[in-house]
N, C-alpha and C positions, 0 to 999 in steps of 0.2 A: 277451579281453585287457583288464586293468584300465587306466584311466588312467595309473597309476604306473608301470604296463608300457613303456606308449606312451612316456612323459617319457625313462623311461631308456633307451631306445632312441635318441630322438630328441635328447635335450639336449646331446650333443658336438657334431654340428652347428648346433644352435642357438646354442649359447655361441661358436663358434668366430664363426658369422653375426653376432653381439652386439658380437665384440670388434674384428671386420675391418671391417664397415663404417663406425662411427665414426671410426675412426684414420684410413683414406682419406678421411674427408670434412674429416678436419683438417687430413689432410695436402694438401688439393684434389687428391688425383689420382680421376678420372672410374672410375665403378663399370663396367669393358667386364670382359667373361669373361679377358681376359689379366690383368689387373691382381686382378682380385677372387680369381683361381687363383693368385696371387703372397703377397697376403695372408692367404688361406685358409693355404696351407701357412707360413707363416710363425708363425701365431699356435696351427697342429694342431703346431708345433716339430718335424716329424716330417725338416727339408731345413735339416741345421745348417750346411751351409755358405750355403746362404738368408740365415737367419738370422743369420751371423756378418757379412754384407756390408750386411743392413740397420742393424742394431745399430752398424753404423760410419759409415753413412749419417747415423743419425739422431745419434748422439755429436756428429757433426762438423757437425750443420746443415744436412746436402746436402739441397738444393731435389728433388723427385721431380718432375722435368720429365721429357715424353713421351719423350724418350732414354734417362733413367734407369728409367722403366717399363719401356721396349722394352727396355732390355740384361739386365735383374731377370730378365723372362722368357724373354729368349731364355737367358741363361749359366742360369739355375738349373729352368726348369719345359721348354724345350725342350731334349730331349739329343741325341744327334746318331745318333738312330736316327729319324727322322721318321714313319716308317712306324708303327713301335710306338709312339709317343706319339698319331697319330692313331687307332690300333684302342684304347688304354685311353681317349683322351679320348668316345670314337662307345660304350665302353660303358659311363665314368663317363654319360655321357647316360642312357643306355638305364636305367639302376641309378635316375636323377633321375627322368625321367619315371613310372617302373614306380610308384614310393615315392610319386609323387605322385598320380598314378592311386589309391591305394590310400588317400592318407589322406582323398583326395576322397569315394573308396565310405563310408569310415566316416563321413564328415561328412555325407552323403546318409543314410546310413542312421541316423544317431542323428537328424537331423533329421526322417528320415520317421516314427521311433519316438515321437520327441516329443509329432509331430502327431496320428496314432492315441493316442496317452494324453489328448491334450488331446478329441481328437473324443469320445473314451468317458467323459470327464469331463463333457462337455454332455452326451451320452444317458443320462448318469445321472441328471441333474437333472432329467431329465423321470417321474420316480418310476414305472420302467421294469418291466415284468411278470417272471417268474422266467423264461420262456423267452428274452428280450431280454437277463436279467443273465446266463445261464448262455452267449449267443453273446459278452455283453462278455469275459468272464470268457477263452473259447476263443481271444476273436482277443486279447487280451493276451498270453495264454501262446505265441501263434503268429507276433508279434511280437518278443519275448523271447527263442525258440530262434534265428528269425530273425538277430537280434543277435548273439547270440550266435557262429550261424555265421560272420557275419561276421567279427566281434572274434577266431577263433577262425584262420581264413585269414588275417585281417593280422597275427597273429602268425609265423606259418611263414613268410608271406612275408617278412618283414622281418629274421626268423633268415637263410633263406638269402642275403637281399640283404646283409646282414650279412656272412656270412661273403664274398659277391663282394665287397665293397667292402674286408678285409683283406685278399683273393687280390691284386686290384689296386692296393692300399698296399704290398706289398709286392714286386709289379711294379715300381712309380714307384721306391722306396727301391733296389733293383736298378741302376735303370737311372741312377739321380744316383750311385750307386757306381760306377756302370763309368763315365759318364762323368769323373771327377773319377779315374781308374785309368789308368795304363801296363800294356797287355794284358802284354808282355812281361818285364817285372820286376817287376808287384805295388806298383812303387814311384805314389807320387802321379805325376801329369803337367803337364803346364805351367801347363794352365788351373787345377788346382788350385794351384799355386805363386802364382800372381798375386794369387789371391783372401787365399793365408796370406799372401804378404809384403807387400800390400796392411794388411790387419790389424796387423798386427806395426808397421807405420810406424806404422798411429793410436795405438795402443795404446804405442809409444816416444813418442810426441810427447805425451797424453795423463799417461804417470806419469813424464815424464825421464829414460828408460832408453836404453838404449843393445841395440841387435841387429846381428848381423854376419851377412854374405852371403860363402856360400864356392860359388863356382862350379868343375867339375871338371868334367876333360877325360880321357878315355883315349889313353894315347901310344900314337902309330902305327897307330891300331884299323885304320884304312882296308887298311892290310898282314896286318892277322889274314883281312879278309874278301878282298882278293885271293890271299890262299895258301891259305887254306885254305878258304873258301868261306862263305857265310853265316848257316849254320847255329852255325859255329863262333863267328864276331863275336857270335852271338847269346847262345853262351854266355858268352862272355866278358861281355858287358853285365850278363848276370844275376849274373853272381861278383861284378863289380865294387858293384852294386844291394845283395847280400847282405852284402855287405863294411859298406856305409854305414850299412845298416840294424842292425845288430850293432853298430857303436862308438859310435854317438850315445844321447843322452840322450835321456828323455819327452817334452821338452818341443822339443825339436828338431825340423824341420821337413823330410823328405826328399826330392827330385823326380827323375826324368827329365825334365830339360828339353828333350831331341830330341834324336836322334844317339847320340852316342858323350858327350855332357853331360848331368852330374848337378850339381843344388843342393843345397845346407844352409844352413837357415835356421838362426840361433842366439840364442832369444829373450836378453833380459838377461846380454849377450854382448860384453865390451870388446875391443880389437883384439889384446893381448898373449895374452888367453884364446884367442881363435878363432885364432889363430897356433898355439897349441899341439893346439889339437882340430884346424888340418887338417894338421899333421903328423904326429899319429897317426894319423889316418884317412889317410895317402900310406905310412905306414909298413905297417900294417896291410896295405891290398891289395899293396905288393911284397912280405909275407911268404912267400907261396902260390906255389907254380908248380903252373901250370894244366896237366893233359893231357887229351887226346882221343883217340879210339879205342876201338873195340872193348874193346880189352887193356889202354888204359892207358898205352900205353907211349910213344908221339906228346907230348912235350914243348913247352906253347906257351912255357916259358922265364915270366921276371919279368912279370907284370902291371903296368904302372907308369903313374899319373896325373901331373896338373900341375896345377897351383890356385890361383886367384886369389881373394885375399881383399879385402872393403872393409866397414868399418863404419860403422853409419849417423853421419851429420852433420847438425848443423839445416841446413832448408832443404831436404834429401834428398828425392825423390821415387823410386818404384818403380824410375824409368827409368835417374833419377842413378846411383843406387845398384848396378845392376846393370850400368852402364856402367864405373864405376871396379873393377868386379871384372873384367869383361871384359875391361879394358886390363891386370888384372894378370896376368890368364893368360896372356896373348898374349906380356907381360916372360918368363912361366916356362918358357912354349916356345920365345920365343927364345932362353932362357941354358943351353938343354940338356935340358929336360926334367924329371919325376921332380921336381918341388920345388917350396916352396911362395912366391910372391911375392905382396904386399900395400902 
């Protein structure tokens, strides 16, 4: 295997190794395996929502103190499958060690080569008989194949480690999908909502924009799953999920928040616009009467939401912001349901 072999093998993690530990040493956070697995995948681009929370980190100045390490790694490289994150991290090891093993043998052995070229270089200077050049001659060529072997094994090995190391990038990539996933609806989940509307504030306070928060309630759910049982609640969740995901925009943001609550986020979103998007989105899902059954024929009647809107305001934090939508919803359940207050 040529040198240029080696390089292109080896130079993504090299360059990633290049670009990660600089940045931590400027940013002073300490090189431990948690932290160096935080900027590793950050700089491989491969954990965009990593990336969208340090990218707002760094925008806004935030200090990387050992809290803000810990949370980095625990929301975005620990998911909440513990188990599986310890059997990929026990065989990202084993993939390190193996590779490293391996580029030791060749550094051994280009070294041992060296040293037999330079030894037969003095036993040539000693103006050596023909049966002496013809053993130099044998043990060059027996060195050469030697290498060769070698060169020839850290090839394959590195093909297959290769290909382990996509099997389990694509493990990792899996497992940041499910966790940032509502199993039940497909829609985003909370934990990802926090990290987009997190975003979305810097990102309004940064170009002067304006984004609105529409939180939503299913009316009466608690009655779908005591009459009919919770299978049924469950569909209903997902019609209402399907419903939102269908009227909104690209750029819109969609969540289960828990329960019987969903969010929409609305980037570059004034309060008269988002007025009109969650009225169509409450129109929209009472369109539908929902059935169940076998046949079809079991009528759950009107599906109907309630909605509280609030648009950001200087000074707004995640918490503000989600509180004065909270209070509107709680207005739109009190005045009967089915409507939109803001």
């Amino acid at each position: 295997m040529s040198s240029t072999a080696e390089n292109k093998e080896l130079d993504p993690a090299a360059q990633i190794l290049r670009l990660a530990v600089p940045q931590m040493s400027a940013l002073d956070i300490p090189v431990t395996p948690e932290n160096y697995t935080v900027w590793y995948e950050y700089f491989a681009g491969t954990n965009l929502d990593l990336n969208r929370a340090i990218d707002g980190f760094l925008a806004n100045s935030v200090s990387f103190t050992k809290e803000v390490n810990t949370s980095l790694y625990k929301n975005f490289i620990q998911e909440q499958s513990p188990e599986v994150i310890e059997n990929v991290q026990i065989e990202t090891q084993i993939l390190i060690n193996s590779l490293l093993s391996k580029i030791s043998q060749l550094s051994q052995g280009t070294a041992a080569f060296s040293g037999s070229l330079a030894e037969f270089g003095l036993r040539l200077q000693t103006n050596p008989d023909i049966n002496t050049l013809n053993e130099l001659v044998d043990g060059v060529v027996d060195e050469m194949q030697m290498l060769l072997i070698n060169n020839r094994e850290m090839e394959q090995s590195l093909c297959t480690m290769g290909q382990e190391v996509q099997n389990l990038k694509s493990e990792m990539e899996n497992l940041s999908l499910a966790a940032m996933t509502d199993q039940l609806t497909s829609l985003h989940n909370r934990r990802a909502y926090k990290l987009s509307i997190q975003d979305q504030i810097y990102l309004s306070q940064d170009h002067q924009t304006r984004c609105s928060l529409l939180l939503i309630d299913i009316d009466n759910f608690k009655a779908f799953n005591d009459t009919y049982g919770h299978l049924t609640g469950d569909k209903v969740l997902a019609y209402v999920a399907l419903a939102l995901k269908q009227c909104v925009r690209g750029d819109d943001f969609v969540a289960r928040y828990g329960g019987e609550e969903f969010v929409v986020v609305l980037p570059n979103t004034h309060f008269h616009d988002a007025l009109q998007v969650a009225e169509n989105l409450r129109e929209r899902i009472s369109e539908r009467r929902l059935t169940i059954g076998k046949d079809k024929k079991l009528s759950l009647g009107a599906i109907t939401v309630s909605i509280g809107l609030a648009s950001l305001q200087q000074g707004d934090d995640a918490e503000t912001l989600f509180s004065r939508a909270d209070k509107a919803l709680y207005q739109a359940k009190a005045e009967g349901r089915n409507c939109v207050r803001g």
